[in-house]
C-alpha positions in Angstrom: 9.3 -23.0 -5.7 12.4 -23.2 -3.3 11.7 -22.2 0.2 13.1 -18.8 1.2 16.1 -19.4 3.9 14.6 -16.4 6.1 11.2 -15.8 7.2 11.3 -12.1 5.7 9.7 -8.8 7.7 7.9 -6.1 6.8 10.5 -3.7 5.1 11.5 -6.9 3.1 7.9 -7.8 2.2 6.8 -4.1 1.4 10.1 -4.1 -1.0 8.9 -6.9 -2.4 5.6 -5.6 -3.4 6.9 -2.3 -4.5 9.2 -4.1 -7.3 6.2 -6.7 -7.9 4.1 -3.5 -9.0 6.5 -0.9 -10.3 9.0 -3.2 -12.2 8.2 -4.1 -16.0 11.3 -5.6 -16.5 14.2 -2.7 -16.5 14.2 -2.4 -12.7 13.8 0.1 -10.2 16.5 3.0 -9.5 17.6 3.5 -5.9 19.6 6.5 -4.6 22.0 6.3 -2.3 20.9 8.2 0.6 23.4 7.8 3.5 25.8 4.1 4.0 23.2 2.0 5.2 19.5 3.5 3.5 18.6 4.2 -0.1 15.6 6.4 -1.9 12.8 4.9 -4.7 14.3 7.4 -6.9 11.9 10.2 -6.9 10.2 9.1 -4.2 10.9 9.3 -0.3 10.1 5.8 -0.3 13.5 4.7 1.6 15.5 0.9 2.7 17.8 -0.1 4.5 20.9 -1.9 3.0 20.2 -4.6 4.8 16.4 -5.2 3.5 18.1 -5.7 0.0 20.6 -7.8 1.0 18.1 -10.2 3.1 15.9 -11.0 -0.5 18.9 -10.7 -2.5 20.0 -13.9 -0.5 16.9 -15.5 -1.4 17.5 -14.5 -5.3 14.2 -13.0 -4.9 15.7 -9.7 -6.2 18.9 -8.7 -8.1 20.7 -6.1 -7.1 23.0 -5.8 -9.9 26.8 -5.2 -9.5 27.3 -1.8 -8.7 25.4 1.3 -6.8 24.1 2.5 -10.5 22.6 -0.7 -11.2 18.6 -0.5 -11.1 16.8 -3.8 -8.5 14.9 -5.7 -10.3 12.4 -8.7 -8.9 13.4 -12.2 -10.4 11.0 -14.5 -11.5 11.4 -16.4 -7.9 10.5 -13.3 -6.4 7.3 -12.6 -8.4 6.1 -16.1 -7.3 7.0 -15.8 -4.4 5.4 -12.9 -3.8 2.3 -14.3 -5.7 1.9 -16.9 -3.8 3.0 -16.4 -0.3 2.2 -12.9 -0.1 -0.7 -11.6 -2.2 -2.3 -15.4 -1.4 -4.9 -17.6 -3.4 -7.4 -15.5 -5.2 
């Protein structure tokens, strides 16, 4: 498994886990909230653009190409989040 090109903080490592548990494959919807944050749809879970961006680069997660697009977490980012962040078991 490649190694991520940023050590990653804890809004990018709680995003992480939220799309490791909630996403079975057809993503997760964000709203648009103001320019820089957007809402877990129903939810008042909310992120910054910049958290998205940060594990997008790592092609831990795919944004998609447009605002309407759900996130999903790639296979990368389920083992990376396997392995580095949940740990051995």
């Amino acid at each position: 498994m490649p190694e991520p090109t940023t050590r990653h903080g804890s809004p990018a490592r709680r995003l992480l886990g939220v799309l490791a548990e909630h996403d079975q494959g057809k993503g997760l919807h964000f709203d648009q909230r103001t320019r820089d944050r957007w809402c877990l749809h129903g939810t008042g879970y909310v992120v910054r653009s910049a958290t998205f961006r940060e594990l997008a680069a790592d092609q831990l997660i795919d944004v998609g190409d447009s605002n309407e697009d759900p996130v999903t977490i790639t296979e990368l980012g389920r083992a990376y989040h396997a392995a580095v962040l949940e740990g051995p078991r």
